[in-house]
ROBALO-343663 format. One record per residue: y, x, z of N, C-alpha, C in turn; residue in one letter. Coordinates in steps of 0.2 Angstrom, whole numbers, padded with zeros to 4 digits, always signed. Each point is the difference from the previous one (the first is absolute). Example, Ala and Ser with C-alpha at 12.3 -4.5 7.8 and 13.67 -1.06 7.14 Angstrom:
BEGIN
-0028+0066+0039+0006-0004+0000+0006+0004+0000a +0005-0002-0004+0006+0004+0001+0005-0004+0003s 
//
This chain:
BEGIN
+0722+1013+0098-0003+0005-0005-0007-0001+0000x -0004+0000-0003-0008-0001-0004-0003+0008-0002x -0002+0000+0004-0004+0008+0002-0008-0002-0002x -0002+0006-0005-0006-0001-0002-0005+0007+0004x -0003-0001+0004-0006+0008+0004-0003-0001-0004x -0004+0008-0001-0005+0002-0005-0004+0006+0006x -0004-0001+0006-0004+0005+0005-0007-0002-0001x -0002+0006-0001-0011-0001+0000+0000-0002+0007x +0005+0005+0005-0001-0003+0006-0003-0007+0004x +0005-0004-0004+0000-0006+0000-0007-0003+0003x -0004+0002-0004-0008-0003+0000-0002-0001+0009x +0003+0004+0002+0000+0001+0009+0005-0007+0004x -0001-0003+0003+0004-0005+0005+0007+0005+0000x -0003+0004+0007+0003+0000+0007+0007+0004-0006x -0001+0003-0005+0008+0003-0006+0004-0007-0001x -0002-0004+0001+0005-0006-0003+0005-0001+0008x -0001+0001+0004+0004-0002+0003+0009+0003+0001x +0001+0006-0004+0006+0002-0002+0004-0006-0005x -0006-0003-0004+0004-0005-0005-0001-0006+0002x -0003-0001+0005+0003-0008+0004+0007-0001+0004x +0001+0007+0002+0006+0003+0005+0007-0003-0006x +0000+0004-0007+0002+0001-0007+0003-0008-0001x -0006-0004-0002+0001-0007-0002+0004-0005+0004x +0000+0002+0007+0003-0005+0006+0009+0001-0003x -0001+0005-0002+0009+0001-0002+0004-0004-0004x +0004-0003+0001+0003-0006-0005+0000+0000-0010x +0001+0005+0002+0001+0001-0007-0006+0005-0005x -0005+0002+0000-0006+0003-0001-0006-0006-0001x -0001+0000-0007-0007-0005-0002-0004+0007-0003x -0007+0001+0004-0003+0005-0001-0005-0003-0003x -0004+0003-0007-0006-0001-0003-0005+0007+0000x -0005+0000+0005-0005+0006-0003-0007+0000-0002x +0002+0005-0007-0007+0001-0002-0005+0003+0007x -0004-0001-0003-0008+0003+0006-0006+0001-0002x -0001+0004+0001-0011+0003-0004-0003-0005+0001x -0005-0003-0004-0003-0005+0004-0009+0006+0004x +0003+0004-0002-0005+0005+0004+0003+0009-0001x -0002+0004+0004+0005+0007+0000-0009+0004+0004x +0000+0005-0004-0007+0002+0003-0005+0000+0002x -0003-0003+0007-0003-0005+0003+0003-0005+0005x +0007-0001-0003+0002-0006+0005+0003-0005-0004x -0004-0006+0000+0004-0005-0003+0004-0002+0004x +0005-0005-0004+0006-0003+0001-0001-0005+0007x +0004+0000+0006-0002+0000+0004+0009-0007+0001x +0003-0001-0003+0005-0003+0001+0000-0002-0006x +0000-0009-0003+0001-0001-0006+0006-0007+0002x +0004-0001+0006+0007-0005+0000+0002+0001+0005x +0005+0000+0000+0006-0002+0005+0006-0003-0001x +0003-0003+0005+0004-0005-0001+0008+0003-0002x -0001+0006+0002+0007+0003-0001+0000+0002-0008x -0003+0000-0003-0001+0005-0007-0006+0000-0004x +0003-0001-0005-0008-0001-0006-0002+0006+0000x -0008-0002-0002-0004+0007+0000-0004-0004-0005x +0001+0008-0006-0004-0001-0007-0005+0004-0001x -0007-0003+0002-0005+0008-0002-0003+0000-0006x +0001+0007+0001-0001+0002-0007-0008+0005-0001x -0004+0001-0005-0003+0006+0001+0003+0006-0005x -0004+0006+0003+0004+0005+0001-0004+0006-0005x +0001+0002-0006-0003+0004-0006+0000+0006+0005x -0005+0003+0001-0002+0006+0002+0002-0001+0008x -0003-0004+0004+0003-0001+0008-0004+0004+0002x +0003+0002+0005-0002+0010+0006+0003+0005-0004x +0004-0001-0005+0001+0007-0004+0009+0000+0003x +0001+0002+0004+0007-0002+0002+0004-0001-0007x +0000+0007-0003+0007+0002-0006-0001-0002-0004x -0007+0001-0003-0003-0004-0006+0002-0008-0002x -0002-0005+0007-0001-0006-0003+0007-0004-0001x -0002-0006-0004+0009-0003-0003-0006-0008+0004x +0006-0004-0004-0001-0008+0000+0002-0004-0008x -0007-0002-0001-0001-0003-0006+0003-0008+0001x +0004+0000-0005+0003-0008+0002+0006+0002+0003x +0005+0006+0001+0005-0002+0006+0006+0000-0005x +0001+0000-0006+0006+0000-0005-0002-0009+0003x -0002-0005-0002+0000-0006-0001+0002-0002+0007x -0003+0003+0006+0005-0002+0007+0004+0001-0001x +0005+0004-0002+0006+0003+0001+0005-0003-0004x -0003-0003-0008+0002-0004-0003+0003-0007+0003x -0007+0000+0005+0001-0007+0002+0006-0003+0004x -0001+0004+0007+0002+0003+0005+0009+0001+0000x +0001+0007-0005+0006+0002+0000+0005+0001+0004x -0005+0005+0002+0003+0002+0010+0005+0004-0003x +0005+0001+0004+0008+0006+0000-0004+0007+0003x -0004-0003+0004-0002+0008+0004-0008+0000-0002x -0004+0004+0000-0007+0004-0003+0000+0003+0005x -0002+0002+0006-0003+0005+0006-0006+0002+0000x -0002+0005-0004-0007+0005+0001+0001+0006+0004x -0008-0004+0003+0000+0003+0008-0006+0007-0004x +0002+0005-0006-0004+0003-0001+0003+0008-0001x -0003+0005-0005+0004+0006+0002+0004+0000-0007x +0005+0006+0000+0004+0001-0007-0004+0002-0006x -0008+0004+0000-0002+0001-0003-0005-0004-0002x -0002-0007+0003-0005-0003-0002-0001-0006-0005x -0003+0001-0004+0001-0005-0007+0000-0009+0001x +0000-0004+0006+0003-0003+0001+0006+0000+0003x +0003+0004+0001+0007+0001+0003+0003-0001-0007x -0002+0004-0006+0001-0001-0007+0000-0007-0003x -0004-0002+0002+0000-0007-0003+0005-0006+0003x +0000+0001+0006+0007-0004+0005+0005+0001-0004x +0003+0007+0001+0007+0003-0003+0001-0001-0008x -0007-0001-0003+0002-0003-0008+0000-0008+0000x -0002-0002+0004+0000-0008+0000+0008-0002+0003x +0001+0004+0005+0008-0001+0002+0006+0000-0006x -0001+0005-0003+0004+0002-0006-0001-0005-0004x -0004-0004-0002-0001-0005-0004+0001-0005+0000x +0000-0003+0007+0003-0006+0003+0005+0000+0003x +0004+0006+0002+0006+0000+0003+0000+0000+0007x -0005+0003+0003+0001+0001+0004+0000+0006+0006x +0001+0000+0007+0001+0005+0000-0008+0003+0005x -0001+0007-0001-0006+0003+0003+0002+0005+0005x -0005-0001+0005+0000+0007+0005-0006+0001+0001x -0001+0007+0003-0007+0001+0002-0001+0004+0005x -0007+0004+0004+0000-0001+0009-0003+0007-0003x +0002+0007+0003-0003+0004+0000-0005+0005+0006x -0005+0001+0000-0002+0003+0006+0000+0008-0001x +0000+0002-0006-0001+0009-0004+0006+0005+0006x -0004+0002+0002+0005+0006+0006-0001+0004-0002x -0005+0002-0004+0001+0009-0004+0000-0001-0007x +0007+0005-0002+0002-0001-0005-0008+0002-0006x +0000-0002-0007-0003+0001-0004-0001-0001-0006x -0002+0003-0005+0001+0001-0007-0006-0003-0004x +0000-0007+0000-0005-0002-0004+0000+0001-0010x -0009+0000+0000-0002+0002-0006+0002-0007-0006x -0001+0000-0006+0003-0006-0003-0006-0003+0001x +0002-0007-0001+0004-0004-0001+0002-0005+0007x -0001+0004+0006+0005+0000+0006+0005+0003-0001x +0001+0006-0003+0006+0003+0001+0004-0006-0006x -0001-0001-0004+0005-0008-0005+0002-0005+0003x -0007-0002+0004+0002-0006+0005+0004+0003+0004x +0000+0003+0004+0006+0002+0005+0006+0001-0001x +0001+0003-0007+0008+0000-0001+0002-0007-0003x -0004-0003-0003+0001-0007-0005+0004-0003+0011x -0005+0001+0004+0001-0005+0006+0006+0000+0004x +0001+0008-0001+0005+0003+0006+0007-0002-0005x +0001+0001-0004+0006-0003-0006+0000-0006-0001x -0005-0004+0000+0004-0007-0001-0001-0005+0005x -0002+0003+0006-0003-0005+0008+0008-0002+0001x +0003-0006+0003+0003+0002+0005+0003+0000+0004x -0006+0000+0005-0001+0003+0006-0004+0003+0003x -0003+0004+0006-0004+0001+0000-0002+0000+0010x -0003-0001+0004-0003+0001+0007-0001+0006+0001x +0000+0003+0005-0003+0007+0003-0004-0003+0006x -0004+0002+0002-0004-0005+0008+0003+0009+0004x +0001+0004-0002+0003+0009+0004+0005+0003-0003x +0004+0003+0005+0005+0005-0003-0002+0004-0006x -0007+0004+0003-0001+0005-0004-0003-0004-0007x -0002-0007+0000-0001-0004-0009+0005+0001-0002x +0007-0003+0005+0006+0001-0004+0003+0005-0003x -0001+0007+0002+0000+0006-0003-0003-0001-0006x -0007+0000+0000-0004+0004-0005+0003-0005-0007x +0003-0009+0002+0001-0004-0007+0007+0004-0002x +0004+0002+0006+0007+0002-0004-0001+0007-0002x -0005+0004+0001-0002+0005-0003-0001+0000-0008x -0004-0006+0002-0004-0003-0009+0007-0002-0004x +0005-0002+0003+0006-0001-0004+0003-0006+0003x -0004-0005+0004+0002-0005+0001+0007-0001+0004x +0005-0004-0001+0006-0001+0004+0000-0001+0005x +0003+0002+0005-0001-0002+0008+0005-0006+0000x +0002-0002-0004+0005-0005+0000-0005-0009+0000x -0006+0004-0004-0003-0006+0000-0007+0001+0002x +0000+0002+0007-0006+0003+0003+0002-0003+0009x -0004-0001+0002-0001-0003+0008-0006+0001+0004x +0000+0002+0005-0006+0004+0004-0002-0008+0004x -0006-0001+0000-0002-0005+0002-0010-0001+0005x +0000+0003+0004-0006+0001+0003-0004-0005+0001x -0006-0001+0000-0004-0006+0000-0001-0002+0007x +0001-0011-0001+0000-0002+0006-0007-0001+0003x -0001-0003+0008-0005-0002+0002+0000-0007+0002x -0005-0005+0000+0003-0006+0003-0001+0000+0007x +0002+0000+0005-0001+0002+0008-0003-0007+0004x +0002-0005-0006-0003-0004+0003-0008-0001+0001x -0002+0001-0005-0007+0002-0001-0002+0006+0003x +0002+0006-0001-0001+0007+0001+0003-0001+0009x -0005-0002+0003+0003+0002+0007-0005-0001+0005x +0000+0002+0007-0005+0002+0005-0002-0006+0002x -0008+0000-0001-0002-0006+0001-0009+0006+0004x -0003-0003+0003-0007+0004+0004-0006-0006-0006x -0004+0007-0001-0004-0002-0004-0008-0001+0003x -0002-0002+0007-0005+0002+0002-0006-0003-0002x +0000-0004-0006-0009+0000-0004+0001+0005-0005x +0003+0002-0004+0004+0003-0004-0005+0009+0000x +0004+0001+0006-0003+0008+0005-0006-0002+0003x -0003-0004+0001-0007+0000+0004-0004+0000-0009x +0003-0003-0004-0006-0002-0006-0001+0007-0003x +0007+0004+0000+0001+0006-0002-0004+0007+0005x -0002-0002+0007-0003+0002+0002+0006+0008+0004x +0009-0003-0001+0002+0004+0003+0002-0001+0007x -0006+0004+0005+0002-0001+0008+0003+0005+0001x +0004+0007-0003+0004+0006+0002+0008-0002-0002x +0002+0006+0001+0005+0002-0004+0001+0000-0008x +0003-0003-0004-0001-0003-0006+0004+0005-0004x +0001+0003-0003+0003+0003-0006+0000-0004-0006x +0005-0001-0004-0002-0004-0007+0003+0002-0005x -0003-0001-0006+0004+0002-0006-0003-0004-0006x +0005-0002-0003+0003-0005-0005+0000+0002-0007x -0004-0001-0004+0004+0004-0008-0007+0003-0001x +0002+0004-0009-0006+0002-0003-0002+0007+0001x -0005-0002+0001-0008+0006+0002+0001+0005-0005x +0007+0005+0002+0001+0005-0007+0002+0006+0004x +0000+0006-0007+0001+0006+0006+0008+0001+0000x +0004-0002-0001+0007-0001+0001+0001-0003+0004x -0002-0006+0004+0000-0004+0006-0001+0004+0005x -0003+0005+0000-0001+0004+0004-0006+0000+0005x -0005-0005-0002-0005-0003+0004-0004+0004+0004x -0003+0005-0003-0003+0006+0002+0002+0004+0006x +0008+0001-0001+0004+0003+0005-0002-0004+0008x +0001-0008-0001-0001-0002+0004-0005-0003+0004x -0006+0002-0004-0007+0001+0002+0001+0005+0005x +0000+0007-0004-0001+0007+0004+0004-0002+0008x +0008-0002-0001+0003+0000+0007-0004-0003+0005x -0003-0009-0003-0003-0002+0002-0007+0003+0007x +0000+0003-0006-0010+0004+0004+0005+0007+0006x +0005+0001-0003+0001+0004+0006+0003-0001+0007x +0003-0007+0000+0001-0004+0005-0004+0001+0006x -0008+0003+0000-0004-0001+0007+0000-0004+0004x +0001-0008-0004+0000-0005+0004-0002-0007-0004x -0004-0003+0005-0003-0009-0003+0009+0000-0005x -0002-0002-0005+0008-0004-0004-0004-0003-0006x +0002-0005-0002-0002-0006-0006+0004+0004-0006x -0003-0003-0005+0004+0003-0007-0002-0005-0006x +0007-0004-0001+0000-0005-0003+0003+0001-0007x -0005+0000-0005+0003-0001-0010-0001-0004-0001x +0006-0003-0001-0001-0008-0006+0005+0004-0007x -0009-0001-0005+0005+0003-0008-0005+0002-0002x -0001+0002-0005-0004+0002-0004+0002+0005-0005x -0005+0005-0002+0001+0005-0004-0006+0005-0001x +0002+0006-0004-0006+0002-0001-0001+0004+0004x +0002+0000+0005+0000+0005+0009-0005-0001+0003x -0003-0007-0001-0002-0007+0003-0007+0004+0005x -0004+0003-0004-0006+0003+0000+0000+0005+0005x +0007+0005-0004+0001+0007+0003+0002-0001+0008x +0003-0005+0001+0002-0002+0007-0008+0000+0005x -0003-0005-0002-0006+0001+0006-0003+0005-0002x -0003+0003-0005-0002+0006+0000+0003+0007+0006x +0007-0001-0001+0002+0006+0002+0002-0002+0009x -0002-0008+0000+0001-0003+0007-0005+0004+0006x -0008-0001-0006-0004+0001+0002-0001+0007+0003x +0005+0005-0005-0001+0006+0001+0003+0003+0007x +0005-0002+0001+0006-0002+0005-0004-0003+0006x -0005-0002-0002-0004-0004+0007+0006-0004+0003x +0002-0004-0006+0006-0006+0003-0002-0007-0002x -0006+0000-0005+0000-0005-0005-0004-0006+0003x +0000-0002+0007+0000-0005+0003+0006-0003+0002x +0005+0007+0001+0006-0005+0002+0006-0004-0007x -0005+0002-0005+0005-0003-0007-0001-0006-0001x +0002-0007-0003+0001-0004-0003+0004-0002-0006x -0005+0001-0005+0004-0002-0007+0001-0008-0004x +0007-0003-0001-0003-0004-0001+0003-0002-0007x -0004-0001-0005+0004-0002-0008+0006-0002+0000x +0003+0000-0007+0006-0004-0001+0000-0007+0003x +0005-0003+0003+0000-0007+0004+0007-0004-0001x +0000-0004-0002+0005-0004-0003+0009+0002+0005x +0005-0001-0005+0005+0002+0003+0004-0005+0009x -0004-0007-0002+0003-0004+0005-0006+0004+0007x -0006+0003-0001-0003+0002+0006+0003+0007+0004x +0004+0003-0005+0004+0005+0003+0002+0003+0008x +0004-0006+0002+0000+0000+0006-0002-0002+0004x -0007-0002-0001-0005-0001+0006-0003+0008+0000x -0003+0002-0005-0002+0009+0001+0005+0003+0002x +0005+0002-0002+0004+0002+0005+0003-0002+0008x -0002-0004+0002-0001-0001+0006-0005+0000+0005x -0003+0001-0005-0009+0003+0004+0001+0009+0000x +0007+0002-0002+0002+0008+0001+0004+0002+0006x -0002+0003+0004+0003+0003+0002+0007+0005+0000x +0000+0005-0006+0003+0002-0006-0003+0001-0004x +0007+0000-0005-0002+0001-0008+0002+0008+0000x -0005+0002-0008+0003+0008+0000-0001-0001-0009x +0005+0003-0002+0003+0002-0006-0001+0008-0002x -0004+0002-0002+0000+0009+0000+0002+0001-0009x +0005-0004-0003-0003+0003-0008+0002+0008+0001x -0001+0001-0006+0000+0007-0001+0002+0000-0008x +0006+0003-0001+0003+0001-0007-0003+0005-0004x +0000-0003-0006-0003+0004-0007+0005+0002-0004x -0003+0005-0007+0005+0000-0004+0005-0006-0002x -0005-0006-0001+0001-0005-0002+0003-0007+0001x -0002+0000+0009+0001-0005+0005+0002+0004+0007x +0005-0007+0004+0001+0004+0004+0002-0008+0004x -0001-0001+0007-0001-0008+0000+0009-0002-0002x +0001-0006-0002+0006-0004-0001+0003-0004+0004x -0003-0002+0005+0001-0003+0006-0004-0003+0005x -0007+0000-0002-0003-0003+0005+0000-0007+0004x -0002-0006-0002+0002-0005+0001-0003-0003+0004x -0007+0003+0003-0003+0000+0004+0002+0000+0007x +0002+0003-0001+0006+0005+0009+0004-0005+0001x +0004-0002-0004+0004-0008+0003-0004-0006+0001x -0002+0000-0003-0008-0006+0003-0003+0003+0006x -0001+0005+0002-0004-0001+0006+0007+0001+0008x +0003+0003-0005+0007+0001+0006+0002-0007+0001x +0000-0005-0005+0001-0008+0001-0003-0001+0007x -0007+0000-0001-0007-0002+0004+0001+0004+0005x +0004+0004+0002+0000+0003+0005-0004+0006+0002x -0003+0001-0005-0006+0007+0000+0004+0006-0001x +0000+0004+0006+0004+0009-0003-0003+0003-0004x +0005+0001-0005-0003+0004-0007+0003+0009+0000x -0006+0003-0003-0001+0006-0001+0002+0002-0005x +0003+0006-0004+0001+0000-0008+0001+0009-0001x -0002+0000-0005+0000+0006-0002+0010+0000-0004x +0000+0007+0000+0007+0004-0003+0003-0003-0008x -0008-0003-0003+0001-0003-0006+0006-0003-0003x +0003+0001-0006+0003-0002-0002+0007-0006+0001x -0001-0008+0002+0005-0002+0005-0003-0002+0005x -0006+0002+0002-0005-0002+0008+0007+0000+0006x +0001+0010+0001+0005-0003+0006+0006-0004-0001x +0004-0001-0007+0004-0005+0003-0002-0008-0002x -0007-0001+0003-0001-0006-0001+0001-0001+0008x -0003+0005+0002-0004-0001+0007+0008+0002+0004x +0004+0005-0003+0005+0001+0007-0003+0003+0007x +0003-0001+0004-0001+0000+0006-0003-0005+0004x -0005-0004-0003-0002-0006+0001-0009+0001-0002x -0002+0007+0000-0008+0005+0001-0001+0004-0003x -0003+0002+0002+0000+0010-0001-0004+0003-0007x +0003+0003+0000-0002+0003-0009-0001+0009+0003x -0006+0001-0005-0004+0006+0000+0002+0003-0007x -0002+0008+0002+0001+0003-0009-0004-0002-0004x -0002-0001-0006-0004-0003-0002-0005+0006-0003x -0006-0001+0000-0007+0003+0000-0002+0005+0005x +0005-0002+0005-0002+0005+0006-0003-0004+0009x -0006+0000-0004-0004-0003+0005+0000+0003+0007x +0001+0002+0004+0001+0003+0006+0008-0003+0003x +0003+0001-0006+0008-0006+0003-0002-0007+0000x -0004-0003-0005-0003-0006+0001-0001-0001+0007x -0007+0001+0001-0004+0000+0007+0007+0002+0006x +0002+0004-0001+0003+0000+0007+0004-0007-0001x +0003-0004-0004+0005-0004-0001-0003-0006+0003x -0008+0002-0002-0004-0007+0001-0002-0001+0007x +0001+0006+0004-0002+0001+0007+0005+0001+0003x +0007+0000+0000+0005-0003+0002+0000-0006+0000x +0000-0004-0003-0001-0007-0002-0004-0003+0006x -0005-0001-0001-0007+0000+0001+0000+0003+0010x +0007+0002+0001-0003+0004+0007+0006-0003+0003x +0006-0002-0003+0006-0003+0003+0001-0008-0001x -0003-0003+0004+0001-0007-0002+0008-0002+0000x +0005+0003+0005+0007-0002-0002+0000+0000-0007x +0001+0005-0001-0001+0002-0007+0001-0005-0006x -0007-0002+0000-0004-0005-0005+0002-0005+0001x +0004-0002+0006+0004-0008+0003+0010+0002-0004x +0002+0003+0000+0005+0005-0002+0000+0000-0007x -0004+0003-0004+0000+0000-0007-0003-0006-0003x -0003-0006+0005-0001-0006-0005+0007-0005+0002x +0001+0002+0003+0008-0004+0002+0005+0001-0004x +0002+0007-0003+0003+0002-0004-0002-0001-0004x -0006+0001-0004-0001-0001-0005+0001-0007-0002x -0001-0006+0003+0000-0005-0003+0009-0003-0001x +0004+0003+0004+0006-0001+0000+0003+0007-0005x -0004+0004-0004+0005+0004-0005-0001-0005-0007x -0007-0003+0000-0004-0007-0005+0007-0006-0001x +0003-0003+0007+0002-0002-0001+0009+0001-0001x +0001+0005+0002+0005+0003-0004+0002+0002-0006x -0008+0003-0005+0002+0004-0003-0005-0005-0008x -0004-0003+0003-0005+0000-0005-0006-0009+0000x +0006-0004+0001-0002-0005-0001+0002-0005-0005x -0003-0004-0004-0003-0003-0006+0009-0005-0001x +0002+0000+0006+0009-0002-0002+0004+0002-0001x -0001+0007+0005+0004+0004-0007+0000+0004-0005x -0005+0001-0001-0003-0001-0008+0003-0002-0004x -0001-0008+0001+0001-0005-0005+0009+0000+0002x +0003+0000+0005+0007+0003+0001+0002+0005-0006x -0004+0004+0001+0003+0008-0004+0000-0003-0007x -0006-0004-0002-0002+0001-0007+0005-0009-0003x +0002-0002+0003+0005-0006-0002+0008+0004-0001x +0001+0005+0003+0006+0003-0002+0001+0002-0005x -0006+0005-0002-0002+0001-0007+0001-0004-0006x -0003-0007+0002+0000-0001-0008+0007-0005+0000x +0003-0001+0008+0008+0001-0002+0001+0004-0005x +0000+0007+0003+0003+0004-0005+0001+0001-0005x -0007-0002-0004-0004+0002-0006+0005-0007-0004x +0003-0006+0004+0003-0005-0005+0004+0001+0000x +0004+0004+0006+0007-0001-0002+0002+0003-0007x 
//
C-alpha cells in the first residue's frame, strides 16, 4: 500500500523515526510531505533510505490550524497514495484540504487528534469540522479521553483507535553527560523542565516549590516563552535565581543529552478553560533516559506516568515541594522509579509499536 504523511512535525528529526519503523514493513511504500521550515526550526531531516521525503513550504507556518500546503493537489496527483495520513486536528484547514484531495483521487484519509476538551468552534472551523468528521475515514486518538470527545462530536467508534505517542529508546536512553553539567554549571541536585515558558505549563508553580525546598538544588528550563523574563525576575525575588539555568529552544536530536544532565523532570501544567495537558511527551522521554519524572494531576499526565512517578495536584505548590523532597531525600526511590520508568517506555510507548499500532490501521481502512 502507498501511504502519503502530511506532519508540520516532520521538520523535527527525532518524529521520523515512527515512520522508519512503518517503511521496514513489506508491504508500506511511504512518501512524506515536510516543512521546509515550521517556526523557528528548519527542516532538520531531508532523506532517508527507507522513504521519500518531499519538502514542501508551508503558507502561514507556526499557525498550526491556519496553514495548508500549496502545490499538494499535484503530489497527490502524482503520487496516488491509497492512504492520506494527517497527522493534524479535525478542525484544521489542512486536515480539510487532505480529506478533499482524498475524495478526488480516491483515496482513502485519516487524521490524529490531540482535542481532550470537548468544543464548539466559531465558523469557519465549525464548517471545517463537520466537512472533516463526515467524510475522514479514519481517525487516531493519542487518549481515551480524545476518543471520547471525537465520538462525542459524532465520530464512529467503528472507525476510531487509541494510539499514544512513541519514543525511540534507542536514542532516548541513560547515557552521563559530565561536560554537558559542568558547562551548565549544574554541581547540585538538578531539577528540569522541558517545554514552553507559559502559564499553563505551570512554570511558576515550580519556581515557588523550588524556593521552598531550603536547599542548594539546580533548576533547569530548556524552552522558551513569554515567562522567560518573569522567571528570573521572580527567581530573583525568591532569592533562588542563581540556582536557575535557562536555556533556549535546542534542536530535537539534542534532547537527550539535557535531559540527562537532570536529575528529574517535573511537568506541573495546570488546566484552563481551554487546555488541559494531552499527553505530555516529554515524560516518556525522560522516563527513556532514566530520569524520575514528576507530573502534575493534568489532563493524561497521570496515566502517562503510572506508577512509574509521582504525580501532585496540580497548582498546589506545597504538594509539589514535598514530592520534590521525597524524591530528592530517598535515593532508593529515584533508583526505583528510573528503572521502572524506562521499562513502562518500553512496554507501553515505543516508536514500534506505534508504527505496530498504526500498520493495523491502515489494514483496516483497506480492507
Amino acid at each position: 500500500m502507498k501511504v502519503l504523511v502530511i506532519w508540520k512535525a516532520l521538520v523535527s528529526e527525532v518524529y521520523h523515526k515512527r515512520f522508519e519503523e512503518l517503511a521496514r514493513l513489506k508491504d508500506v511504500e511511504l512518501v512524506l510531505i515536510v516543512p521546509t521550515e515550521w517556526q523557528n526550526t528548519r527542516l532538520e531531516k531531508r532523506y532517508c533510505k527507507e522513504y521519500k521525503i518531499i519538502p514542501k513550504k508551508v503558507i502561514l507556518s507556526g499557525s498550526n490550524h491556519f496553514h495548508w500546503h500549496p502545490g499538494l493537489a499535484k503530489v497527490v496527483r502524482q503520487i496516488r497514495p491509497d492512504i492520506i495520513h494527517i497527522e493534524e486536528e479535525h478542525y484544521s484547514l489542512v486536515t480539510h484540504q487532505a480529506i478533499r484531495l482524498a475524495k478526488r483521487y480516491s483515496a482513502k484519509c485519516l487524521f490524529v487528534s490531540l482535542q481532550n476538551i470537548y468544543k464548539v468552534y466559531p465558523f469557519p472551523f465549525s464548517w471545517i469540522e463537520r466537512y472533516n468528521l463526515e467524510n475522514a475515514d479514519y481517525a487516531v486518538a493519542a487518549s481515551e479521553e480524545i476518543r471520547d470527545v471525537l465520538v462525542r462530536k459524532g465520530f464512529s467508534k467503528d472507525r476510531l483507535s487509541v494510539v499514544p505517542y512513541g519514543v525511540d529508546h534507542l536514542i532516548y536512553c541513560r547515557t552521563e553527560m559530565p561536560e554537558l553539567r559542568s558547562k551548565l554549571r549544574l554541581d547540585n541536585y538538578t531539577i528540569g523542565f522541558i517545554g514552553r515558558l507559559v502559564n499553563e505549563k505551570g512554570v511558576m508553580d515550580l519556581l515557588e516549590a523550588v524556593s521552598n525546598l531550603k536547599r542548594k538544588v539546580n533548576l533547569l528550563f530548556v524552552g522558551d516563552g513569554e515567562l522567560r523574563n518573569k522567571i528570573m525576575i521572580e527567581g530573583k525575588r525568591l532569592c533562588i535565581s542563581e540556582q536557575i539555568r535557562i536555556v533556549d529552544v535546542i534542536p530535537s536530536s539534542q534532547v537527550p543529552e539535557y535531559l540527562n544532565c537532570m536529575d528529574c523532570l517535573v511537568l506541573p501544567s495546570r488546566t484552563t478553560k481551554k487546555w488541559k495537558e494531552q499527553f505530555g511527551r516529554v515524560l516518556i522521554e525522560a522516563m527513556a533516559c532514566e530520569v524520575p519524572v514528576i507530573g502534575s494531576d493534568s489532563g493524561e499526565i497521570p496515566n502517562v506516568i503510572g506508577d512509574s512517578g509521582l504525580v501532585f495536584r496540580e497548582g498546589d505548590v506545597n504538594d509539589l515541594a514535598s514530592k520534590l523532597k521525597l524524591l530528592i531525600n530517598n535515593i532508593d526511590m529515584r533508583v526505583e522509579l528510573a528503572r521502572k520508568g524506562r521499562q513502562r517506555v518500553l512496554n507501553n510507548f515505543t516508536q514500534e509499536k506505534v508504527a505496530k499500532e498504526t500498520y493495523k490501521i491502515y489494514q483496516k481502512m483497506m480492507c
